[in-house]
N, C-alpha and C positions, 0 to 999 in steps of 0.2 A: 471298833466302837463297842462299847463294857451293855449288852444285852440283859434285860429282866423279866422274867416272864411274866405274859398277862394275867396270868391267873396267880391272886395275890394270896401271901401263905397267912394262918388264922393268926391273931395276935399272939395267941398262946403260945404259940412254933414262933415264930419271931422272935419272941422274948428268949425262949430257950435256945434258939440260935445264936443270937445276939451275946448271951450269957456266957456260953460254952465259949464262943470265942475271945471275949474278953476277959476269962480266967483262965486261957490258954495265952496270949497275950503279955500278961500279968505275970506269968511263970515261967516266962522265958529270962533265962539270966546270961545271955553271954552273944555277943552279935553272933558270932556265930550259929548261934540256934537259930536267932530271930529270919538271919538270910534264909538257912533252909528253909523256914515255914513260909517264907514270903517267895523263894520259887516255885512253891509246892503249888501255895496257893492263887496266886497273880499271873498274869500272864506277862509277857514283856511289854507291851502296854497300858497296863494298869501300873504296873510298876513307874514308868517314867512320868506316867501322869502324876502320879502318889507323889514321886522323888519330884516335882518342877513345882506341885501348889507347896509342901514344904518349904524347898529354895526358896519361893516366891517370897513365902512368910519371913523367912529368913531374912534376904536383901531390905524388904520391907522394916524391919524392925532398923535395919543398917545406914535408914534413911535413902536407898536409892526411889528414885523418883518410878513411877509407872511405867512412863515409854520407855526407860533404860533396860528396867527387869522384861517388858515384854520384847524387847532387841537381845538382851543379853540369851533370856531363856527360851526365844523363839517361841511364844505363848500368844494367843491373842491377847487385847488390850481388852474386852471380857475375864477372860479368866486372871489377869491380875486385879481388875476391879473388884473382882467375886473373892479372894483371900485376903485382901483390903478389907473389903465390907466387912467379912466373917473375923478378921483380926479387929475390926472397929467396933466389931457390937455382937458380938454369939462366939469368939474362938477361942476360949478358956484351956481347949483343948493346945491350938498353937501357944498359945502364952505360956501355959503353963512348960510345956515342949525348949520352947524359944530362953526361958529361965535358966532353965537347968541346963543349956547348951553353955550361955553367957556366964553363968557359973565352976562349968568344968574348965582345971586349967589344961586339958589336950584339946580341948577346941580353938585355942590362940594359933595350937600351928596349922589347924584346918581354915581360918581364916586368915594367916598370913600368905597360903598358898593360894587360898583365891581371891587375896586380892592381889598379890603378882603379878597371877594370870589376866585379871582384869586392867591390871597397868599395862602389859602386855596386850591385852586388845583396845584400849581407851587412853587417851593420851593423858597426862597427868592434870592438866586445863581440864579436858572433857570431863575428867571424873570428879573433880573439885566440883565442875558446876553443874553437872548431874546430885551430886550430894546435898551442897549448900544450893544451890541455884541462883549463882551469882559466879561471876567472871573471877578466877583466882587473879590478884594483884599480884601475888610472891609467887613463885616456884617453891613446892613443899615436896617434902617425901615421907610427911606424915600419912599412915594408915589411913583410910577412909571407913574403917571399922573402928576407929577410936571415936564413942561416943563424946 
């Protein structure tokens, strides 16, 4: 559980905190970098938490329905409410994020492999009607990421 201490820091140290780390951030140019700051910085559970409200947002944009992402990601059905809400009215951040994903053409094969894997766990029905939420008539072997 991600601890903060009770004694709270003055706004000014905030903001410079805040600062420092968001043009640090900003200046990273190669995942590679970005991993190390993120082991450096996160522990192994902040990390997964970090990496599941993302996917969340992700799946969410992809149309899977709530109960699915909170089976698929093993999250409570709170915390995919709470990335719904923040994607429905304050996640400019996710949006913006989630854009520029569905814009890059290397992200078609990071979504052709998890939806595979997802065929591989959810049977072609299940996921039809997780998606649209209605009974597939046809047998399809269309993408469930094709908007």
């Amino acid at each position: 559980m991600v601890q903060v201490s009770r004694r709270p820091l003055s706004k000014a140290l905030e903001t410079a905190m805040f600062t420092l780390l968001y043009r640090v951030l900003s200046q990273l140019r190669s995942e590679k970098d970005v991993a190390e700051l993120v082991e450096d910085l996160l522990t192994p559970t902040e990390k997964i938490m970090l990496g599941k409200r993302l996917a969340i947002a992700f799946l969410l944009d992809k149309g899977y329905d709530q109960r699915t992402i909170h089976t698929m990601m093993s999250v409570s059905v709170s915390t995919v409410n709470h990335v719904n809400f923040w994607l429905q009215h304050k996640g400019s951040g996710y949006r913006h994020v989630i854009a520029m994903m569905n814009q890059g053409e290397h992200w078609v094969e990071f979504w052709q492999t998890l939806d595979s894997r997802l065929r591989s766990t959810f049977s072609t029905r299940a996921m039809y009607q997780r998606v649209h939420g209605a009974p597939n008539k046809t047998t399809t072997t269309k993408s469930v990421f094709v908007k």
